[in-house]
N, C-alpha and C positions, 0 to 999 in steps of 0.2 A: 377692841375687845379681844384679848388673846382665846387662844385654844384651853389654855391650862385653865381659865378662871370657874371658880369655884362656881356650882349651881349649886344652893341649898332648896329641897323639894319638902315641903312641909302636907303632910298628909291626916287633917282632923279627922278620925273615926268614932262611931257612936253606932255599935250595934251593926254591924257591916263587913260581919265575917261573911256573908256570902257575896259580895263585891273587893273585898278590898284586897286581894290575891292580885285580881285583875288591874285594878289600877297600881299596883306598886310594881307589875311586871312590864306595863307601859310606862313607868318614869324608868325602871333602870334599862329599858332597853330601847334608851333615847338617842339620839345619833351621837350627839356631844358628849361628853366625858371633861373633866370628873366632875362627879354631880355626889350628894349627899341625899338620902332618903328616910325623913324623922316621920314616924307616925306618933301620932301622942291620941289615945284612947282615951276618950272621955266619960270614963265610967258605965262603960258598955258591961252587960249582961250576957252577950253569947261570948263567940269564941276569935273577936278582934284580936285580942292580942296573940292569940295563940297561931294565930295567919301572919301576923306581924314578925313573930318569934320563928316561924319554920325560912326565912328567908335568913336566918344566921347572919351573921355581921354585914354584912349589908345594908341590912336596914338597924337603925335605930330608934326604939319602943319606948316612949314615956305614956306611962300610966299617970290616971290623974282623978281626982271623981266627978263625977257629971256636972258640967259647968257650962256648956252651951259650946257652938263651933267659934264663936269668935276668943272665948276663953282660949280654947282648944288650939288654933291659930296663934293665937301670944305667946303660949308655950313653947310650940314649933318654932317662934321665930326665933326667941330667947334663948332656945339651944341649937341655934342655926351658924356656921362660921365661913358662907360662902359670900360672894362677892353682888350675886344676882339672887331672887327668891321670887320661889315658884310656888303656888298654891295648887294643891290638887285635891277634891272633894273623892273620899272612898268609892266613891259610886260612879264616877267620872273614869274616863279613860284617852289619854292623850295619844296624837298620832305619834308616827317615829321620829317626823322632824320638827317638832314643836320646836323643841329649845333652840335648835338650830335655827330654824326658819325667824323666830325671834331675836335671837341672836345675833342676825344679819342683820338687823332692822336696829338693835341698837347701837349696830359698830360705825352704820352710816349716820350714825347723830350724835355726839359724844352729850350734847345736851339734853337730849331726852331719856327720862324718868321710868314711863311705865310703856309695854308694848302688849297692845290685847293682841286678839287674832280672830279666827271666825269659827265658831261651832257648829256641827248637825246633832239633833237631838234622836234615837232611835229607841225603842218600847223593849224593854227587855222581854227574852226570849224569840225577838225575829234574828233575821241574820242580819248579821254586823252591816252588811251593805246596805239593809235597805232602809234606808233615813225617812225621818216623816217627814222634813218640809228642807229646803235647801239651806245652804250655810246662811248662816247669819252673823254680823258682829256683833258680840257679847261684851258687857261689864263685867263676867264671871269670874268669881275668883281662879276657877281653874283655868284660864284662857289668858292669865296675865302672867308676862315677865316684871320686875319689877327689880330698880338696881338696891340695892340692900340699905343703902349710905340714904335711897330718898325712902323709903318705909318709914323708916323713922325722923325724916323730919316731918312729916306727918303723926306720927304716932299712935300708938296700941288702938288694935282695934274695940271697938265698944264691946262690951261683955253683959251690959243689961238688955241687948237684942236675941231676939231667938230666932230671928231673920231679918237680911238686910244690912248684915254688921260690914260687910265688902263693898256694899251701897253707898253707907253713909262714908266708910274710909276713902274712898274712890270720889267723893264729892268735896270731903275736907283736902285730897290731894288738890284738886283743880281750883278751889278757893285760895288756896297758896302757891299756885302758880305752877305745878310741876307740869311737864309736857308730857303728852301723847299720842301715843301713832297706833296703827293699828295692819298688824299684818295681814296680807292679804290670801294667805294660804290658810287653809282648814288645820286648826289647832287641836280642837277638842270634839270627843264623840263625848255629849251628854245623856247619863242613862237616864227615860223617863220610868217611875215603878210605884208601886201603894207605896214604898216606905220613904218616897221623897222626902227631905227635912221640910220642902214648902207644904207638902201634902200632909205628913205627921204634924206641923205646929201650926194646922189650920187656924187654930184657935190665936198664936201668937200675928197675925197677919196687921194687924193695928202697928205691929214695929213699925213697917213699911210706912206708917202716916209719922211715927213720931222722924224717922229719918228725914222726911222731907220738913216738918216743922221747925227739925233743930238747924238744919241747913237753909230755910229763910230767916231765924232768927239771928242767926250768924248774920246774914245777909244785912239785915237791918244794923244791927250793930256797928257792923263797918261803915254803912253808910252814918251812922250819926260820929261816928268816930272822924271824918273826914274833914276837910279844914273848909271852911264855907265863905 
């Protein structure tokens, strides 16, 4: 994994002009370089793009209309032209050696695919140091490297979830075999708040069952698909 390879950092926003300053000033002042930073606003109402827009060429803004974060994510990937891609949730805030510390982790595997790493979660408005419960390793979109070439042998993420769309992408990867590791260094500060997308689409939380139904149906499938 060279120095020079491209990071595409794709940033779904929705209503998260009072976080998303903070998260895009944690991707560009990540140890590695050169990295790319697309936020795509997903038909947000306050003033997202307009925090998007004060970062001048640096960041790159696609506007779009409200279509959920997995939509959101498709867009970012589609106008993505890096070699690695990185997910980062508005509301999220990565450490300085993220991509670095990942980084490491996929120069020693040339055959591995995705590398998570480990999150602390802390309550907006405490200070930053003080975490509610110790690191953990996460499935979280923003916790994941991912080389660009295996994204898409998996393919777009689901857009009729309104939660879980990283879930279920993260499970079709492992059903077709891509590898996994998981760094061991603290990746992601996840912010908990009322306007969580888990906390806003209380309502949509049934995704969560269809994800695991469609991933045992899959499951059956193959197995009748098998030569006996």
């Amino acid at each position: 994994m060279s120095e020079s390879t491209l990071v595409s950092v794709v940033i779904p926003a929705y209503n998260a002009g009072a976080f998303l300053g903070e998260a895009i000033e944690s991707a560009l002042q990540q140890e590695h370089r050169p990295i790319e930073v697309i936020v795509v606003d997903d038909g947000s109402s306050d003033h997202t793009a307009e925090v998007a827009r004060a970062f001048g060429p640096t960041v790159t803004l696609h506007c779009q209309p409200h279509a959920g974060a997995g939509a959101a994510r498709n867009r970012g990937v589609a106008e993505s032209h890096g070699e690695l891609l990185a997910f980062l949730d508005a509301d999220d805030v990565w450490t300085a050696g993220k991509l670095r510390h990942q980084m490491a982790v996929l120069s020693s595997d040339p055959a591995l695919d995705i590398v998570l790493g480990h999150a602390v979660e802390f309550r907006d408005g405490k200070e930053r140091g003080m975490v509610e419960n110790p690191p953990v390793a996460g499935a979280l979109p923003s916790a994941a490297l991912i080389r660009m070439s295996s994204f898409h042998r998996v393919g777009w993420l689901r857009t009729d979830l309104r939660v879980g769309e990283f879930i279920d992408w993260l499970a079709r990867a492992r059903e077709i075999g891509l590898k996994t590791a998981v760094a061991r260094e603290t990746v992601l500060l996840r912010r908990i708040h009322e306007t969580n997308t888990g906390i806003r689409e209380r309502q949509s939380r049934a995704d969560y069952a269809k994800v695991v139904r469609a991933a045992l149906e899959r499951r059956r499938a193959a197995s009748s698909e098998e030569p006996r």
